[in-house]
NUVEX-672417 format. One record per residue (C-alpha): residue in one letter; residue number from 1; chain; y, z, x. Coordinates in pm, whole numbers, plus 50000, padded with zeros to 5 digits. Last residue first. Example, Ala and Ser with C-alpha at 12.3 -4.5 7.8 and 13.67 -1.06 7.14 Angstrom:
2
SITE; resn; resi; chain; y; z; x
SITE; S; 2; A; 49894; 50714; 51367
SITE; A; 1; A; 49550; 50780; 51230
! end
This chain:
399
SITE; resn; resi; chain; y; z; x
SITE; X; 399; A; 77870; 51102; 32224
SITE; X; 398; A; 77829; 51295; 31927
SITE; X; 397; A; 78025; 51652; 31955
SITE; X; 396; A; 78226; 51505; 32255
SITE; X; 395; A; 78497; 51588; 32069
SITE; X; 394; A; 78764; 51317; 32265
SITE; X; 393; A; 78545; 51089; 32190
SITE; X; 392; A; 78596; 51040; 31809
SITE; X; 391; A; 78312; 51087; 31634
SITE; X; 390; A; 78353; 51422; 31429
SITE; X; 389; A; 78720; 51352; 31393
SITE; X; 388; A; 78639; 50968; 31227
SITE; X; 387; A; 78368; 51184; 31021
SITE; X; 386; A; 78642; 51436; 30890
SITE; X; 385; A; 78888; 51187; 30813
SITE; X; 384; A; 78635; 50953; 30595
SITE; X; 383; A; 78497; 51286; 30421
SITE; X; 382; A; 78847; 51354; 30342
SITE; X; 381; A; 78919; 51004; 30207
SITE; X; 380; A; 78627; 50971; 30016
SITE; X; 379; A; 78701; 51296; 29857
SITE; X; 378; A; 79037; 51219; 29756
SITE; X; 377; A; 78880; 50884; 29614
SITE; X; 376; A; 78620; 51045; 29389
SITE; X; 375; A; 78904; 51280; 29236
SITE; X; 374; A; 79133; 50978; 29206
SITE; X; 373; A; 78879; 50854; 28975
SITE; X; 372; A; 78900; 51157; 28723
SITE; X; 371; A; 78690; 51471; 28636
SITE; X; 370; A; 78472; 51505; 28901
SITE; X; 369; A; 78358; 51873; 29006
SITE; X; 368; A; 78366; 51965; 29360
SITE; X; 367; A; 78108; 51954; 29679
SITE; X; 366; A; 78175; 52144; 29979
SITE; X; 365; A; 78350; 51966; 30254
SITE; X; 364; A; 78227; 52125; 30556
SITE; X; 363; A; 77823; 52122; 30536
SITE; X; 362; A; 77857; 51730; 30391
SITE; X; 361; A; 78063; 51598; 30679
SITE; X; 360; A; 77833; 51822; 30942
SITE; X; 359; A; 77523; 51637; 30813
SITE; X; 358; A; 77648; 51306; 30794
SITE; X; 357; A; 77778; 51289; 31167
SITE; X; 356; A; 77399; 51446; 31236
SITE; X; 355; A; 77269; 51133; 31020
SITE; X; 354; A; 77465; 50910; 31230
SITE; X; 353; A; 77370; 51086; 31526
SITE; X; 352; A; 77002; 50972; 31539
SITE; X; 351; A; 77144; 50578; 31610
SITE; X; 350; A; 77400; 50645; 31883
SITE; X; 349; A; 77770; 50645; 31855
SITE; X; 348; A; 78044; 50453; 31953
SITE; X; 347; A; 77862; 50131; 32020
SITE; X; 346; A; 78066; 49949; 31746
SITE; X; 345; A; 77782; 49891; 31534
SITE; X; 344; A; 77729; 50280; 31554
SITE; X; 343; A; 78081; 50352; 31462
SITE; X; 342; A; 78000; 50149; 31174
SITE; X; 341; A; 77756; 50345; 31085
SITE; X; 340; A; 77929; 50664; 31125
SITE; X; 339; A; 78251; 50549; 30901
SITE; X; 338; A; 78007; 50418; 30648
SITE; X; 337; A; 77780; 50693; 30603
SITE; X; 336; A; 78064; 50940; 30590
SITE; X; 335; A; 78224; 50780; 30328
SITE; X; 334; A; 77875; 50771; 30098
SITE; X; 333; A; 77765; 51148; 30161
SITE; X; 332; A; 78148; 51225; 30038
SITE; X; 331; A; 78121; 51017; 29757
SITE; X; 330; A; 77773; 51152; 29647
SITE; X; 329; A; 77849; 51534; 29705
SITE; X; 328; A; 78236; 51488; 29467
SITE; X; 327; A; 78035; 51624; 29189
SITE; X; 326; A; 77668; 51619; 29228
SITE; X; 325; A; 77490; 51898; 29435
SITE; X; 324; A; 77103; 51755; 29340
SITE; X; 323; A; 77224; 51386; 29401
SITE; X; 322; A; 77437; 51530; 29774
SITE; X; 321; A; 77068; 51683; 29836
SITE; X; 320; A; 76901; 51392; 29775
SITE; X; 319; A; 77122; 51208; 30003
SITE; X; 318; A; 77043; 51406; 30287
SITE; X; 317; A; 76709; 51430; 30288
SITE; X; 316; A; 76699; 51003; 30259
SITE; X; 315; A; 76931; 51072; 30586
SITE; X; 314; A; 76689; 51263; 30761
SITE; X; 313; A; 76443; 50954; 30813
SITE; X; 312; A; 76242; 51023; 31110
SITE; X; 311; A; 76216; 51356; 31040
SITE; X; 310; A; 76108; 51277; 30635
SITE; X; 309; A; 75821; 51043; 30721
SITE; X; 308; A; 75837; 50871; 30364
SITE; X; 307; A; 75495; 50882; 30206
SITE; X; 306; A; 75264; 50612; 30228
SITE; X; 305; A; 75171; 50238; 30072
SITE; X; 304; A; 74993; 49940; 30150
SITE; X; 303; A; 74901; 49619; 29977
SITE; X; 302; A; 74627; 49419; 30106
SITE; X; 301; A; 74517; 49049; 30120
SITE; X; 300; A; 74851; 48890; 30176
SITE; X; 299; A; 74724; 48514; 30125
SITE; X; 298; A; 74524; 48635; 29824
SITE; X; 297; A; 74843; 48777; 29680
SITE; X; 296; A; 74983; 48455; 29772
SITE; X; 295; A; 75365; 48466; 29536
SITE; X; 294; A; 75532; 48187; 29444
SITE; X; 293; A; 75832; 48058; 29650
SITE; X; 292; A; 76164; 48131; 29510
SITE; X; 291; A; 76389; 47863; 29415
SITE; X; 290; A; 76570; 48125; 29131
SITE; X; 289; A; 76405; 47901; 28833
SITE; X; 288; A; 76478; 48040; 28465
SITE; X; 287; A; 76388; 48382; 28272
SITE; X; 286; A; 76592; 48499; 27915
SITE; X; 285; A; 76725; 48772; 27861
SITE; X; 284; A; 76886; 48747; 28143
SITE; X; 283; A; 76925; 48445; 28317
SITE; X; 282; A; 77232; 48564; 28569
SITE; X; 281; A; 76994; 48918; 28610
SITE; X; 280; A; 76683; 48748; 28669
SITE; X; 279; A; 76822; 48450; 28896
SITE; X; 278; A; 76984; 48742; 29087
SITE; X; 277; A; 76635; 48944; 29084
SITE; X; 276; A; 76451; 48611; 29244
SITE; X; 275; A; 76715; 48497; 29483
SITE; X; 274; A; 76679; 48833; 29706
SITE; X; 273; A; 76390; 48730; 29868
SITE; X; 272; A; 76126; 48981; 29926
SITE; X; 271; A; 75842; 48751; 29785
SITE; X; 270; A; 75784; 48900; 29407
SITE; X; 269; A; 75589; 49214; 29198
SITE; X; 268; A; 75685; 49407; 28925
SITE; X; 267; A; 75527; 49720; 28913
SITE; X; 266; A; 75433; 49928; 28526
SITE; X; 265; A; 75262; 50279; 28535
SITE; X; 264; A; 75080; 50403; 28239
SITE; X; 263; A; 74998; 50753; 28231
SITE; X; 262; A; 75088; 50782; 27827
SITE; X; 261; A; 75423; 50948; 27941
SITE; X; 260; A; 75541; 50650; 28132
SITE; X; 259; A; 75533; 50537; 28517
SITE; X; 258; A; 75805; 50307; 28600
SITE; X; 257; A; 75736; 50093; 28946
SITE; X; 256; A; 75936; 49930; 29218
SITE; X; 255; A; 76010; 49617; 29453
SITE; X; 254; A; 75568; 49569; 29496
SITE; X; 253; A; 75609; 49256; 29794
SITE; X; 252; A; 75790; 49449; 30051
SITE; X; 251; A; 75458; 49452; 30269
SITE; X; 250; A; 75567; 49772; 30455
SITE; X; 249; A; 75547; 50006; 30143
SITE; X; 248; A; 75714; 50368; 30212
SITE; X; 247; A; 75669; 50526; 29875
SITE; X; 246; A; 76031; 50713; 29725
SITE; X; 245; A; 76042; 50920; 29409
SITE; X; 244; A; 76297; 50950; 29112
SITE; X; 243; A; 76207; 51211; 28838
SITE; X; 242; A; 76308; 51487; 29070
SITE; X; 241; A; 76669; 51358; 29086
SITE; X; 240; A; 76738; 51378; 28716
SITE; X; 239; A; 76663; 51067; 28507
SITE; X; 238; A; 76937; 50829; 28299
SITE; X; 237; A; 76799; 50537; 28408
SITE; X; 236; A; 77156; 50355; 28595
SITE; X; 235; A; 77264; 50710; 28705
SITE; X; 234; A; 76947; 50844; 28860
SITE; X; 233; A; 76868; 50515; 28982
SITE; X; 232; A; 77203; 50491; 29125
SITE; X; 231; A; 77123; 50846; 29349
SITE; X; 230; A; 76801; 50750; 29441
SITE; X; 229; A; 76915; 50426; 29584
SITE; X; 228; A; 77215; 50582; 29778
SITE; X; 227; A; 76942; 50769; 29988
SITE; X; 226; A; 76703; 50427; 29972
SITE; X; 225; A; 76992; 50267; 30176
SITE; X; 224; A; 76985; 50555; 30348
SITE; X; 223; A; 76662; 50507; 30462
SITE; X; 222; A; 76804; 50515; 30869
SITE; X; 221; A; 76669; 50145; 30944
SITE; X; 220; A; 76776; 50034; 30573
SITE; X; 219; A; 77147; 50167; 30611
SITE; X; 218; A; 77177; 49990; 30949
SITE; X; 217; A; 77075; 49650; 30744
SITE; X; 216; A; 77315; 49732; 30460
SITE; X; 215; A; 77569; 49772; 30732
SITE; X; 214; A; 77467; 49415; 30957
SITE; X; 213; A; 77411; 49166; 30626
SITE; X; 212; A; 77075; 49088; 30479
SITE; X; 211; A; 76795; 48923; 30565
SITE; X; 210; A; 76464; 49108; 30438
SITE; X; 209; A; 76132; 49132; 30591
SITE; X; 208; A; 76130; 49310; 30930
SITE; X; 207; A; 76523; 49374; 30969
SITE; X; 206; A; 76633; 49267; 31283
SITE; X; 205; A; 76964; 49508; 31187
SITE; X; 204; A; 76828; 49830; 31397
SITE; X; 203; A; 76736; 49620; 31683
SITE; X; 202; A; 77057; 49451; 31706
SITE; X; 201; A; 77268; 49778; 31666
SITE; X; 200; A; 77094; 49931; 31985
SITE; X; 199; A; 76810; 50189; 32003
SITE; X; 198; A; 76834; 50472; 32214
SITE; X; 197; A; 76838; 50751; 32005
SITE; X; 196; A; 76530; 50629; 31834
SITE; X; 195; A; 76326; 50745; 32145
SITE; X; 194; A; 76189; 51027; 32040
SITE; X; 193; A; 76045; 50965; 31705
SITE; X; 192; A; 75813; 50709; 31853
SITE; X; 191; A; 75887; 50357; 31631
SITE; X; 190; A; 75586; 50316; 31361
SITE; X; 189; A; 75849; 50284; 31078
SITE; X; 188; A; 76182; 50199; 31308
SITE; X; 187; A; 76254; 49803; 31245
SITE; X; 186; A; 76276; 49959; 30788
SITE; X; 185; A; 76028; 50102; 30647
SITE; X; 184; A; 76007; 49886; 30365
SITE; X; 183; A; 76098; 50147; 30090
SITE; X; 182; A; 75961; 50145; 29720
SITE; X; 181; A; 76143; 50308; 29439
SITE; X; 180; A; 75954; 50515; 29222
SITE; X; 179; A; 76055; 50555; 28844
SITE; X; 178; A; 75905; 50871; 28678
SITE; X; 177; A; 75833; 51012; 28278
SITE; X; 176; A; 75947; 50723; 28145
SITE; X; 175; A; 75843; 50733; 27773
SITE; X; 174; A; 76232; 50659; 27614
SITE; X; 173; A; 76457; 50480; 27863
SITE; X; 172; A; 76805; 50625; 27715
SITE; X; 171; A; 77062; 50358; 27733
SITE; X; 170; A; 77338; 50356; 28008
SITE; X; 169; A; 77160; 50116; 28176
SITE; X; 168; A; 77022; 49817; 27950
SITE; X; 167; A; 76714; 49877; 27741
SITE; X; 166; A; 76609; 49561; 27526
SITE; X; 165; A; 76250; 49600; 27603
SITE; X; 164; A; 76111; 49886; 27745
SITE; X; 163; A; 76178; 49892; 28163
SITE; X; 162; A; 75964; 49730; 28373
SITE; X; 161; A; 76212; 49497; 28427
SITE; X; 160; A; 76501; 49708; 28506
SITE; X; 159; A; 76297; 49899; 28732
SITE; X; 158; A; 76237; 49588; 28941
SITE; X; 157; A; 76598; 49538; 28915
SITE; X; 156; A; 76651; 49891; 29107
SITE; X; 155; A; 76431; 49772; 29379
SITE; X; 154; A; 76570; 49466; 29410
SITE; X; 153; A; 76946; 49589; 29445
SITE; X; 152; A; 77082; 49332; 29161
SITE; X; 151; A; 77131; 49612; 28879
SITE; X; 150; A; 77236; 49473; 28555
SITE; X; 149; A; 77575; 49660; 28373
SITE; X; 148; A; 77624; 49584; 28017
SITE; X; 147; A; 77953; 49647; 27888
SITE; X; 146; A; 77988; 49824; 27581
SITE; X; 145; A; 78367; 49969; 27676
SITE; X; 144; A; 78261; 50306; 27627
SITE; X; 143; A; 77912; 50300; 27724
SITE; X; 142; A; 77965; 50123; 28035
SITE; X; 141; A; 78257; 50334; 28115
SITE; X; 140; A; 78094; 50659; 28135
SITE; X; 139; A; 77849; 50493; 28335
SITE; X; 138; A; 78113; 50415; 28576
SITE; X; 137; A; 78286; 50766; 28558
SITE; X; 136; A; 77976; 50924; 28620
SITE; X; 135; A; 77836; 50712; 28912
SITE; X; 134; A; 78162; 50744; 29052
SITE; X; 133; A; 78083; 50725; 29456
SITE; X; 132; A; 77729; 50622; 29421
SITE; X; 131; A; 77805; 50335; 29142
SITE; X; 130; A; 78077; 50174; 29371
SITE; X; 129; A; 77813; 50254; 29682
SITE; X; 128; A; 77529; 50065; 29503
SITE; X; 127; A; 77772; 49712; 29563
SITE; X; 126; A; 77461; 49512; 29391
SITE; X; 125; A; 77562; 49531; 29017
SITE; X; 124; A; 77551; 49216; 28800
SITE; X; 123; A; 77823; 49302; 28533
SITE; X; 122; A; 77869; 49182; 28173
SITE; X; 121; A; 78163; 49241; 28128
SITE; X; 120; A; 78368; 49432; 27840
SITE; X; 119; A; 78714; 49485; 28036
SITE; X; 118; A; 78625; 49840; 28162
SITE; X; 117; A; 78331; 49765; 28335
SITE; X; 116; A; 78512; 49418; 28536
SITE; X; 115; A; 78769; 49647; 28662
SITE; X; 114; A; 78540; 49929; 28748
SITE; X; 113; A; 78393; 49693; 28959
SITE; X; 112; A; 78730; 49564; 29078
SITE; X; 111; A; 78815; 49950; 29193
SITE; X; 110; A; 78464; 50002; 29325
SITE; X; 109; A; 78421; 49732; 29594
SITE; X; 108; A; 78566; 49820; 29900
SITE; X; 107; A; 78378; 50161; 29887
SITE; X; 106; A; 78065; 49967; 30048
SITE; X; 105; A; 78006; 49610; 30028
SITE; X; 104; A; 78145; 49370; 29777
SITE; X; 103; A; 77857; 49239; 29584
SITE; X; 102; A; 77996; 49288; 29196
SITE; X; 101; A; 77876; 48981; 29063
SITE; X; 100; A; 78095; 48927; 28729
SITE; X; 99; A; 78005; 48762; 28422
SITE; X; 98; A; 78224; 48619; 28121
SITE; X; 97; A; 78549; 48532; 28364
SITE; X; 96; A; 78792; 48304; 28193
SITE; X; 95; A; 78943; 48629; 27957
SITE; X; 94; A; 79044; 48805; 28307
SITE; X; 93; A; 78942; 49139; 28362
SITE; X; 92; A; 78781; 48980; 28721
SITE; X; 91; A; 79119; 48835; 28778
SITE; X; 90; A; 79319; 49199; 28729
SITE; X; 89; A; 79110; 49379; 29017
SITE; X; 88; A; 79114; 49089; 29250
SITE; X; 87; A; 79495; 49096; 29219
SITE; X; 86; A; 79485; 49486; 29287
SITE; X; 85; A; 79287; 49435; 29586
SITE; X; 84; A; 79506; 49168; 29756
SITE; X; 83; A; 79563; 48802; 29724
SITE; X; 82; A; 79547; 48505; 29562
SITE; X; 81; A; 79446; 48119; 29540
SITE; X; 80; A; 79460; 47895; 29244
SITE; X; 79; A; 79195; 47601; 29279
SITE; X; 78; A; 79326; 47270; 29220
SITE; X; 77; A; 79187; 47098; 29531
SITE; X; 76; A; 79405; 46810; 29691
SITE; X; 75; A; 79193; 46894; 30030
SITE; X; 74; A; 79536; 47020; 30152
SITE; X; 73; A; 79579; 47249; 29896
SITE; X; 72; A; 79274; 47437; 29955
SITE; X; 71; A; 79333; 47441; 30321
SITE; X; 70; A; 79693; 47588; 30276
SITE; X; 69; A; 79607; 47817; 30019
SITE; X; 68; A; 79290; 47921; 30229
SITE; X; 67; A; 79526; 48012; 30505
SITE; X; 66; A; 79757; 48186; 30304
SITE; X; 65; A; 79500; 48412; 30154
SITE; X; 64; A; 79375; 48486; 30495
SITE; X; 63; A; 79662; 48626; 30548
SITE; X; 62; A; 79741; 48818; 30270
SITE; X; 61; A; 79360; 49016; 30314
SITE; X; 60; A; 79206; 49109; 29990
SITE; X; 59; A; 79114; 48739; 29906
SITE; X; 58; A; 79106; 48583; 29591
SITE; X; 57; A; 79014; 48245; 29512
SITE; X; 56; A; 79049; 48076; 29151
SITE; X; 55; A; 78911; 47800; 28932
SITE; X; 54; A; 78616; 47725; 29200
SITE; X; 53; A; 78526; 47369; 29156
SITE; X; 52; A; 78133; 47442; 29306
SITE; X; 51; A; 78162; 47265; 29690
SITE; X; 50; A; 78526; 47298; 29741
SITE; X; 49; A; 78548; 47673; 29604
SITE; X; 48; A; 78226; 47757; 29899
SITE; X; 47; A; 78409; 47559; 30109
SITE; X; 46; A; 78733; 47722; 30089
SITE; X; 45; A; 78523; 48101; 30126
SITE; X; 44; A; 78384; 47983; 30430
SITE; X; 43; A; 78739; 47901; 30592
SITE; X; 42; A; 78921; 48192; 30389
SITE; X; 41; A; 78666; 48529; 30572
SITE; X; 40; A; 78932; 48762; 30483
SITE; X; 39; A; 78793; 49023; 30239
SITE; X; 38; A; 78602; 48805; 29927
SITE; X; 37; A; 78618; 48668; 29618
SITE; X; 36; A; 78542; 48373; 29453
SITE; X; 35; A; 78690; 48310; 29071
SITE; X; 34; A; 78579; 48101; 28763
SITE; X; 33; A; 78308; 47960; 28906
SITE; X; 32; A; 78095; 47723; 28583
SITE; X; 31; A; 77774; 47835; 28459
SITE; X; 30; A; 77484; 47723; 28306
SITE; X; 29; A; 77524; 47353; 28308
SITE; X; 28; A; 77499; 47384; 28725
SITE; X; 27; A; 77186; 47593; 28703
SITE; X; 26; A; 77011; 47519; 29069
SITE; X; 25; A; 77352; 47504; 29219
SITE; X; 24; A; 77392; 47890; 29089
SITE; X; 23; A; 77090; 47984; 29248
SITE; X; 22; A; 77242; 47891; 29587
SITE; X; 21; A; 77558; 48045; 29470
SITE; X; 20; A; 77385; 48364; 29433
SITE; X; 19; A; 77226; 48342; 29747
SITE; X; 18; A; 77536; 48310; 29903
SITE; X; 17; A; 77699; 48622; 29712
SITE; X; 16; A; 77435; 48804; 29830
SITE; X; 15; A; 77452; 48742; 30205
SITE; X; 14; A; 77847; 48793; 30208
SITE; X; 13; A; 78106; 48478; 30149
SITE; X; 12; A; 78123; 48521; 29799
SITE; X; 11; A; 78170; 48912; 29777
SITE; X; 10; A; 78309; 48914; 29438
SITE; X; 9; A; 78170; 48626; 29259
SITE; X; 8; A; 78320; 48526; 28910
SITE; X; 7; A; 78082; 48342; 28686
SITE; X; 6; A; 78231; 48192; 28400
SITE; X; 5; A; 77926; 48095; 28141
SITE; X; 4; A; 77879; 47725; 28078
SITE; X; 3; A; 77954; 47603; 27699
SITE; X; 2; A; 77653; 47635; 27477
SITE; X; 1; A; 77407; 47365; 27421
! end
């Protein structure tokens, strides 16, 4: 038997990093943690490196750090603790680690995934907004460094599977003519149209069939989660933007399909749980338990599907447009997204104006070429200023 894999987890403490862990426990000859990471939550994050051995702990925020130090230490556990972005950056490059889970959410997350890309890893993708921003530059690094990136986001790992055989992103999928990515719906799919402006943050995260955390869950209630989808499919399969659809499917149980030149079209199939494409992407190329339930087709009865209802979801509009554009479009469209979500968590702004916040960001800053990272991050930054302006009170633009 070969010696375990090191598994570093970036976003430990987050809904994806959990379930990995939980599928982790299930393979404990497998893999061994080499390093948990996460922002500042230290008292989950110091059981989690209790519970598997973790060789190292990093956390963005100092103190936080500190406090895990101090609880780590005084449970007489060995695990090294530090701190701050740059530190996560150099312990995911680090010769212990042979597989990194990129799950940091949002922007957050693209210097250590670029980290773990340039240093040869094999990386399990689910931070989409890393690939968003610098989907270029990422993919530019995949091929140059020969790592092998594996998409986690369900939808984009059903594509991955239905893929021909032995094609990893950043290859050219020969015969696919199409992929389609399928959308839930989100709370909102049968909600009247003229009323959505009144909704609160807790009925735009009770998700109907996934758990996830509160930003992704915003992002599925708008479709912009399927927004940033069509833009990393586009990347991670090598299509152009017209060769990427969206179906509305509100049983969640078909994740995706790849239709190929001889008419052909391939699904895969599985109970919306996100254990089952982690256990696919840690197992690759080979297939072993996730602790999914099987599948009741019988039990389900029907699968339905539809077309996106396009004023209801503006944002999935929006995004295509900021694909088509290119450049510095995706990283702006990305910024903006965050800063008005989470001004809608916050009760600063109501659900329809996010897209309108959106809108406005992408009509003023017009989109420029990319040529180097701190290209991508200039934008983000201007796109964040400009939506913080847009939303701030004292404009009255969104209130």
């Amino acid at each position: 038997m070969s010696a375990p894999h090191g598994l570093a987890i970036l976003g430990s403490t987050g809904s994806i990093g959990r379930s990995t862990l939980q599928v982790v426990a299930l393979h404990p000859e497998r893999f061994r943690v080499a390093l948990l990471g996460a922002h500042s939550s230290w008292q989950a994050i110091v059981e989690q490196a209790k519970e598997f051995n973790a060789e190292t702990v990093v956390l963005v925020d100092p103190d936080a750090a500190a406090q895990a130090r101090k609880a780590l230490r005084a449970a007489g556990a060995a695990t090294r603790v530090e701190s701050g972005v740059a530190a996560m950056a150099e312990s995911v490059a680090a010769a212990s680690v042979d597989v990194v889970m990129a799950a940091i959410v949002g922007a957050a997350g693209l210097s250590s995934t670029l980290a773990a890309v340039r240093a040869s890893k094999r990386v399990l993708l689910a931070n989409k907004e890393a690939l968003v921003m610098a989907g270029p530059l990422m993919m530019d690094e995949v091929r140059r460094a020969r790592a092998q990136i594996i998409p986690i986001d369900s939808e984009h790992n059903a594509i991955f599977q239905c893929m021909p055989a032995a094609f990893l992103p950043g290859d050219v999928a020969r015969g696919v003519i199409r992929v389609i990515l399928t959308a839930s719906g989100g709370p909102f799919r049968c909600t009247d149209v003229s009323t959505l402006h009144n909704v609160t943050p807790d009925e735009a995260c009770a998700h109907p069939k996934w758990k996830m955390g509160r930003k992704i869950s915003v992002d599925s209630a708008t479709l912009m989660n399927k927004g940033l989808e069509v833009i990393e499919a586009t990347l991670l399969f090598g299509l152009p933007e017209s060769q990427v659809d969206v179906i509305v499917h509100p049983q969640s149980v078909v994740h995706s399909l790849v239709e190929y030149a001889d008419g052909s079209m391939l699904a895969q199939l599985g109970a919306p749980d996100m254990r089952t494409p982690i256990a696919q992407a840690l197992a690759w190329p080979e297939r072993f338990a996730s602790g999914v339930q099987s599948l009741d087709l019988a039990a389900i009865g029907q699968l339905g599907f539809e077309p996106p209802d396009h004023q209801r979801f503006p944002s999935l509009g929006l995004a295509r447009a900021a694909a088509r554009a290119g450049g510095t479009a995706p990283a702006v469209l990305n910024a903006a997204n965050e800063v008005a979500v989470q001004a809608f968590l916050d009760r600063r702004l109501n659900f329809t104006a996010i897209a309108a916040v959106i809108d406005k960001v992408l009509q003023r800053l017009a989109s420029s070429p990319v040529k180097a990272l701190g290209d991508v991050l200039d934008a983000d930054a201007a796109a964040r200023r400009l939506a913080t302006a847009l939303i701030e009170p004292r404009t009255g633009a969104f209130a």
